[in-house]
N, CA, C and O of each residue as an XYZ file, in Angstrom:
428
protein
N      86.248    158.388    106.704
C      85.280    157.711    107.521
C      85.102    156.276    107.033
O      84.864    156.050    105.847
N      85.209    155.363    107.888
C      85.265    153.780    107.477
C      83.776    153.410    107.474
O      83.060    154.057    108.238
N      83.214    152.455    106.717
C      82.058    152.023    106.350
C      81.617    151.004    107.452
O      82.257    150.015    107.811
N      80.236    151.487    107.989
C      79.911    150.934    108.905
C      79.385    149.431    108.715
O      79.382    148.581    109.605
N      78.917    149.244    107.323
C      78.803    147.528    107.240
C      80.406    147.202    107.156
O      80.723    146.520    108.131
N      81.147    147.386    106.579
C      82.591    146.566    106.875
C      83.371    146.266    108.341
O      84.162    145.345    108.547
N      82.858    147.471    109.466
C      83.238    147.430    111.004
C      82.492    146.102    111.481
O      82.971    145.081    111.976
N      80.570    146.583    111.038
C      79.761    145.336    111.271
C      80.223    143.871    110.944
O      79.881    142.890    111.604
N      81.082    143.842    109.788
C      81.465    142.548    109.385
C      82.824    142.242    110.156
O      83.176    141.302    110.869
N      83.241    143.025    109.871
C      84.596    142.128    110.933
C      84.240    142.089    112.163
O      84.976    141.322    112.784
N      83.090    142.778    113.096
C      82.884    141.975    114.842
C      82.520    141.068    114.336
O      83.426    140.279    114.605
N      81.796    140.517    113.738
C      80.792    139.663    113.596
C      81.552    138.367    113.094
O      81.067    137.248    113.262
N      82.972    138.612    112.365
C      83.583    137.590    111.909
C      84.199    136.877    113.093
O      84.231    135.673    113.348
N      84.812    138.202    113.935
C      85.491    138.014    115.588
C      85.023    136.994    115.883
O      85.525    135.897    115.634
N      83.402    137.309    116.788
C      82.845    136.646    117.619
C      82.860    135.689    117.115
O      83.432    134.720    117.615
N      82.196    135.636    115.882
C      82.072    133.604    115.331
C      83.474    133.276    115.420
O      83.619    132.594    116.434
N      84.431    133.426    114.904
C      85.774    132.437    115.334
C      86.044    132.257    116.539
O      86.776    131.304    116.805
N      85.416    133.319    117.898
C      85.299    132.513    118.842
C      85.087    131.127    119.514
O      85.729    130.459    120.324
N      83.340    130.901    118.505
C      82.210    130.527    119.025
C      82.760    128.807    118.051
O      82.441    127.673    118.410
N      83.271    129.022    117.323
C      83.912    127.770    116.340
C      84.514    126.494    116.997
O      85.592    126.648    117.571
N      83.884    125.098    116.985
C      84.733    124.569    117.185
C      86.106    124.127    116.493
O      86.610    124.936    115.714
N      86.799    122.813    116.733
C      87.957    122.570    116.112
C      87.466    121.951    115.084
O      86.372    121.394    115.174
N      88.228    121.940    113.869
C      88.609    121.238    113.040
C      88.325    120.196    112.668
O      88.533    119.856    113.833
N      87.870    118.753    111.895
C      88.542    117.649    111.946
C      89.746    117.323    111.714
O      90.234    117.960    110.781
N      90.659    116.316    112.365
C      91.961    116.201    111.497
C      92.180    115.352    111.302
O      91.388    114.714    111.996
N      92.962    114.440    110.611
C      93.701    113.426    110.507
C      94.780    112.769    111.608
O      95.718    113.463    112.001
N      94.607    111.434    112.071
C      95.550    111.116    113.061
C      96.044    109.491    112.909
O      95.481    108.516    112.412
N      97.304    109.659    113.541
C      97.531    108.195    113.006
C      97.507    107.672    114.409
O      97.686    108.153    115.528
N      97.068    105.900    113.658
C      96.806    104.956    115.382
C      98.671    104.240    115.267
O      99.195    103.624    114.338
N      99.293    104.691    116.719
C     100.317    104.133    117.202
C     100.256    103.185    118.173
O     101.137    102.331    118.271
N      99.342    103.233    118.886
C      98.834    101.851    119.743
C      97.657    101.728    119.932
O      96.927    102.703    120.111
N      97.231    100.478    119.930
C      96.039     99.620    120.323
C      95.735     99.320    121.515
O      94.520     99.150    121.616
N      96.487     99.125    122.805
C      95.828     98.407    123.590
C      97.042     99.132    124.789
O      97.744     98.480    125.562
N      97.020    100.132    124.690
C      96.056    101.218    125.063
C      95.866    101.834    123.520
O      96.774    101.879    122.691
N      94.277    102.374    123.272
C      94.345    102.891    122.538
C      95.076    104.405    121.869
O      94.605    105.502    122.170
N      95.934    104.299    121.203
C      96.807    105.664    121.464
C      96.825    106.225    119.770
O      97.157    105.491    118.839
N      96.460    107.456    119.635
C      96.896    108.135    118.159
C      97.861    109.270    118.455
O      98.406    109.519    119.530
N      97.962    109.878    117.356
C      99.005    110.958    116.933
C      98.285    111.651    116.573
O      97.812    111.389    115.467
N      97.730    113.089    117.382
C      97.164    114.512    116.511
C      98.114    115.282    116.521
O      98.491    115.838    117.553
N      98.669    115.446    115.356
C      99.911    116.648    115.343
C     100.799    115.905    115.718
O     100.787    114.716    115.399
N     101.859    116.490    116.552
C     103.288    115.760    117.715
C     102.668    115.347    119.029
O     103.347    114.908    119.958
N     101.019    115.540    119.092
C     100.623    114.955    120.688
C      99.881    113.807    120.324
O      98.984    113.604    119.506
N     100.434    113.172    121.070
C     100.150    111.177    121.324
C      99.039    111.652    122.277
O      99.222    112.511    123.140
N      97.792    110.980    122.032
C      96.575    111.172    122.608
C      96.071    109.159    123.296
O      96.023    108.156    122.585
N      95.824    109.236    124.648
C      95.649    108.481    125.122
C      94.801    108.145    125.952
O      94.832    107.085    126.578
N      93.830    109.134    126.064
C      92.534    109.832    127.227
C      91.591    109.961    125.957
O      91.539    109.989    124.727
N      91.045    110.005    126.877
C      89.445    110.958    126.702
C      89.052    110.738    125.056
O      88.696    111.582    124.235
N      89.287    109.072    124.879
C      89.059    108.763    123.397
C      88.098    107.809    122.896
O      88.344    106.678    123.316
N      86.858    107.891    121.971
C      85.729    107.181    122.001
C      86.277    106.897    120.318
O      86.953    107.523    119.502
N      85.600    105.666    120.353
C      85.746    104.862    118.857
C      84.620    104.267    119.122
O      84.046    104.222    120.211
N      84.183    103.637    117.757
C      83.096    102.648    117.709
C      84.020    101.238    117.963
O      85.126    100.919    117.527
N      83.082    100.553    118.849
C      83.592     99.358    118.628
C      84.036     98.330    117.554
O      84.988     97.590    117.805
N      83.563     98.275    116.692
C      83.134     97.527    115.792
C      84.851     97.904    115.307
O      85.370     96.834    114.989
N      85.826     99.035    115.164
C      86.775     98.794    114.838
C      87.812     98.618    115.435
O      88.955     98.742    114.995
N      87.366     98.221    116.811
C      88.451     97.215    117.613
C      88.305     96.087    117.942
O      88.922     95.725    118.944
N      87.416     95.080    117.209
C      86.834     93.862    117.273
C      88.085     93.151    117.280
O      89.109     93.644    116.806
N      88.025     91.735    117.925
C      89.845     90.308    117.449
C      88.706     89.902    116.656
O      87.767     89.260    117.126
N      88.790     90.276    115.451
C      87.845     88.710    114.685
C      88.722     88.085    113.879
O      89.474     88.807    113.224
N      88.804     86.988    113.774
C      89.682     86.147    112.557
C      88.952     85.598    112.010
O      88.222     84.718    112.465
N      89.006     86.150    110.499
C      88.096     85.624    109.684
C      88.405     84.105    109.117
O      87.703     83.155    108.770
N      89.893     84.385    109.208
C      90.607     83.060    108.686
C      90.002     81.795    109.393
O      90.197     80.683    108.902
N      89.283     81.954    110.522
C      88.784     80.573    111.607
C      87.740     80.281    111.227
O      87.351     79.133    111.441
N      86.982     81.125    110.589
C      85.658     80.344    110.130
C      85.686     79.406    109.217
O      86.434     79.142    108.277
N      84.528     78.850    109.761
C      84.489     77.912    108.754
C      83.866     77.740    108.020
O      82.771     77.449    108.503
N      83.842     77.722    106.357
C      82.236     77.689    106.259
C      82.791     77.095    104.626
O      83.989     77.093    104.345
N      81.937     76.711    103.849
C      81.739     76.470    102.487
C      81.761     77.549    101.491
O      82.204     77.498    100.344
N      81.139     78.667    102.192
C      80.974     79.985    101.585
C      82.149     80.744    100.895
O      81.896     81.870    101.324
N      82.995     80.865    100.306
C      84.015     81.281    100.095
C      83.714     82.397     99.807
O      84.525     83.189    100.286
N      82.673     83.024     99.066
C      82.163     84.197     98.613
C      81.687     85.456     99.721
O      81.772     86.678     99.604
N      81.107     84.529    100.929
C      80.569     85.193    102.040
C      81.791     85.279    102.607
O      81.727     86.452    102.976
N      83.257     84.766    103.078
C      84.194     84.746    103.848
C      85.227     85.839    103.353
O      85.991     86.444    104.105
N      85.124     86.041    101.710
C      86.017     86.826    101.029
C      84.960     88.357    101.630
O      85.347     89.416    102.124
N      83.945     88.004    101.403
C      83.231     89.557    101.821
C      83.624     90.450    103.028
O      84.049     91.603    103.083
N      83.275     89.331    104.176
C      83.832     89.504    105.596
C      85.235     90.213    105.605
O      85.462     91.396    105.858
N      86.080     89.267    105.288
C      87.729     89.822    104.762
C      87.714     91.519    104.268
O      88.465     92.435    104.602
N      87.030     91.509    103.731
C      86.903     93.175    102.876
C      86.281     93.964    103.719
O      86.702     95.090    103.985
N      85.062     93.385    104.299
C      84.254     94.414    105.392
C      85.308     94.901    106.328
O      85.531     96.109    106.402
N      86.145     93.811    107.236
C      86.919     93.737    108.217
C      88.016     94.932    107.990
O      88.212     95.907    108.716
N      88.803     94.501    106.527
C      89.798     95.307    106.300
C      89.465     96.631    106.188
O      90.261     97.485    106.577
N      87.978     97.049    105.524
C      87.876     98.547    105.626
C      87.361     99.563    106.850
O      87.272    100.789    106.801
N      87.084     98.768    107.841
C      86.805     98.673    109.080
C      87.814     98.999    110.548
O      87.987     99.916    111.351
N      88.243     97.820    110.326
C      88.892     97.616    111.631
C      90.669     98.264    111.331
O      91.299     98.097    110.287
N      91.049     98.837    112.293
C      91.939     99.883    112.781
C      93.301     98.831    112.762
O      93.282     97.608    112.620
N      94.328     99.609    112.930
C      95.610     98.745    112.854
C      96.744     99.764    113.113
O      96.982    100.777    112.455
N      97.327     99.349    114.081
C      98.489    100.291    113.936
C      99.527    100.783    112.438
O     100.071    100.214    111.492
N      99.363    102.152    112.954
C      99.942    102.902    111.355
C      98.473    102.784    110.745
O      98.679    102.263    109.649
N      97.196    102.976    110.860
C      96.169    103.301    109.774
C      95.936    104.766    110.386
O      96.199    105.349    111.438
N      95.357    105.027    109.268
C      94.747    106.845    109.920
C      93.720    107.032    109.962
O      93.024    106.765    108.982
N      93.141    107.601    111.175
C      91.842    107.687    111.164
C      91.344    109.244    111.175
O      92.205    110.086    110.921
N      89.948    109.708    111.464
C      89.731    111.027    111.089
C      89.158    111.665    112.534
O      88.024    111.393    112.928
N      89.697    112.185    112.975
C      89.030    112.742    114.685
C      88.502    113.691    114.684
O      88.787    114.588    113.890
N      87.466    113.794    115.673
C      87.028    115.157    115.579
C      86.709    115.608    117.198
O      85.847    115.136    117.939
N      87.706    116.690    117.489
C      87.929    116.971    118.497
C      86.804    118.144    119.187
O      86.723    119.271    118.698
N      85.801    117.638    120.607
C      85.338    118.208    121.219
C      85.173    118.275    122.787
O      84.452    117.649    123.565
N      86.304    119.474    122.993
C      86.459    119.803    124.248
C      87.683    119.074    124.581
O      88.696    118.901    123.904
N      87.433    118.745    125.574
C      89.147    117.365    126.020
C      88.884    116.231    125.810
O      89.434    115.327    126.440
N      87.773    115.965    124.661
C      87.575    114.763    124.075
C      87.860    114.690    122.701
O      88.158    115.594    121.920
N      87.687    113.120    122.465
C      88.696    112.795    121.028
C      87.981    112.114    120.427
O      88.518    111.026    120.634
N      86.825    111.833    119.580
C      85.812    110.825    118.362
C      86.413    110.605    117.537
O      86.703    111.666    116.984
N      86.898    109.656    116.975
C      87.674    108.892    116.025
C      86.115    108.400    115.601
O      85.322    107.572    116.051
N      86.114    109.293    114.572
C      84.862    108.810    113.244
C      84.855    108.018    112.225
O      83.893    107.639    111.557
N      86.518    107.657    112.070
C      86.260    106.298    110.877
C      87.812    106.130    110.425
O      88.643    106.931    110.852
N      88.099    105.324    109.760
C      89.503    105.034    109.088
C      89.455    105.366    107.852
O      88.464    105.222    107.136
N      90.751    105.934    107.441
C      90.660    106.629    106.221
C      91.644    106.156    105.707
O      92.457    105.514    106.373
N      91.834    106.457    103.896
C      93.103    105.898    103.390
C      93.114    106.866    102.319
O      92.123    107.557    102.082
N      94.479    106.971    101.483
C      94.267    108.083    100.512
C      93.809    107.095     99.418
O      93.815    105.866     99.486
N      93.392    107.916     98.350
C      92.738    106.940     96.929
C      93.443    108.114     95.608
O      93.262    107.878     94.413
């Protein structure tokens, strides 16, 4: 006779892996303009939200300023920021939509 909390535990494991969404994963950006990544072998080109802020044209190089300290900052903000083809970013997939939550790098 099989133990009725162990039956209880495996429906119960069932249903929740139903009820689960996906994953986050890792994806790489292959184009910009259209915005396009790589999840897995599927090139994703729809149904894709980013923050703006990391598809900004800013050139930091045009400013102008005296500040060298404030311009080197910018430079660093920018670079850890803003997206580039071949960077990877981290998605998190809900439904037939695609949130690209941030750029990532290994360390």
């Amino acid at each position: 006779m099989s133990n009725p909390y162990v039956e209880l535990t495996k429906i119960m494991e069932q249903r929740g892996a139903t009820l689960n969404g996906y994953d986050l994963e890792v994806a790489k950006v292959i184009n910009l303009s259209p915005l396009t990544i790589k999840v897995g072998e599927v090139d994703v080109s729809v149904n894709l939200s980013v923050n703006t802020l990391m598809l900004i044209d800013a050139k930091v190089d045009e400013i102008i300023t005296e500040e060298t300290g404030l311009k080197e900052a910018l430079k660093s903000i920018l670079k850890a920021v803003l997206i580039e083809v071949g960077d990877f970013v981290i998605v998190q997939r809900v439904g037939n939509n695609f949130y690209i939550l941030g750029k990532v790098v290994e360390i």
